[in-house]
Structures are given as structure tokens and as C-alpha cells.
N, C-alpha and C positions, 0 to 999 in steps of 0.2 A: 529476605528476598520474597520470600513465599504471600509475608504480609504486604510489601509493596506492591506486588499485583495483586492482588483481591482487593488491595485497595482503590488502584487505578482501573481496574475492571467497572467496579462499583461505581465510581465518579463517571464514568463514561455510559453505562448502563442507567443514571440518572439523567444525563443531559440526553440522552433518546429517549427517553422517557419525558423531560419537561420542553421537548424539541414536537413529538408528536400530540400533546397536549393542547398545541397551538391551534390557530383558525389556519392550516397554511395546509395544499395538497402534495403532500410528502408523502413520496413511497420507500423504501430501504428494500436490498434484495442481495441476497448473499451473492459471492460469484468467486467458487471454487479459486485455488492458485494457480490454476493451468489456463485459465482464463483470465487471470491478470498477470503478464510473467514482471510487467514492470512494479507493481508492486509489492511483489513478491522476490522480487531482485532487491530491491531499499528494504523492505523486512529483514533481509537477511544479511543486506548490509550491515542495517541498525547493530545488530547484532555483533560487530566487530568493532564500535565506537565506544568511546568513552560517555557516558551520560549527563547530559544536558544538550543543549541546541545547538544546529547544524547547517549550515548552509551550502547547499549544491547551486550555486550560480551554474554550471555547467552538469551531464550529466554523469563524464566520466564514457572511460571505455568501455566497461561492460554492459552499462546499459544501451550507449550507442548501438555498438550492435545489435540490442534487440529493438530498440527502434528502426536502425536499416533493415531488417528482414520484413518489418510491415510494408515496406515500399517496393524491396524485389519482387518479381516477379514468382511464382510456386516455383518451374522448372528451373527457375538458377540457383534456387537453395538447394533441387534435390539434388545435383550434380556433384 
């Protein structure tokens, strides 16, 4: 297990690497997980699948909701 991620680390750390190489104005900039809760919701899904490819034509109930909170209003969440 250990070896398949180092290895897919590396494959990925190459392609940002021959991705900024390019003539193209690319920036990259980290953004903590509390700053992306929907990506960090499907991370953690990931994390519950069996491995290989997945498709979310929908997004499912739990991310729903964190998509609705971006749309309520502050004062109807704090309630």
C-alpha cells in the first residue's frame, strides 16, 4: 500500500512539474480543508469505495447540504 502511494504521489508530482514547464500562466495554491468542505467531503468519501472509477451524476445527500448552506442566508444557519 505504502508503495502505491509513493508511487502515485510521484506520477502526480511529475505531471505539475511537466504541466509548469509549459509557455501557459499557471498558478497552483494550496487551500487548507476547511476551506474546501466539498472536496474534502469526496476525499473522505474516496475513502469508503472500492478502487477504481466512480461516477457522481448526482451529488448525493451529504454533499447537498453543504452545497445548501452556501445559499442560506448566515442567520438561518445560526438558529
Amino acid at each position: 500500500m505504502v508503495d502505491l502511494l509513493i508511487t502515485v504521489t510521484l506520477r502526480y508530482y511529475l505531471l505539475i512539474y511537466k504541466w509548469r514547464q509549459k509557455d501557459w500562466n499557471i498558478q497552483f495554491r494550496h487551500t487548507f480543508r476547511e476551506g474546501n468542505t466539498y472536496a474534502d467531503h469526496l476525499a473522505n468519501k474516496s475513502l469508503l469505495l472500492d478502487f477504481g472509477t466512480h461516477d457522481f451524476s448526482a451529488p448525493g445527500h451529504e454533499l447537498s447540504m453543504l452545497l445548501a448552506q452556501d445559499y442560506l442566508p448566515r442567520s438561518i444557519l445560526d438558529i
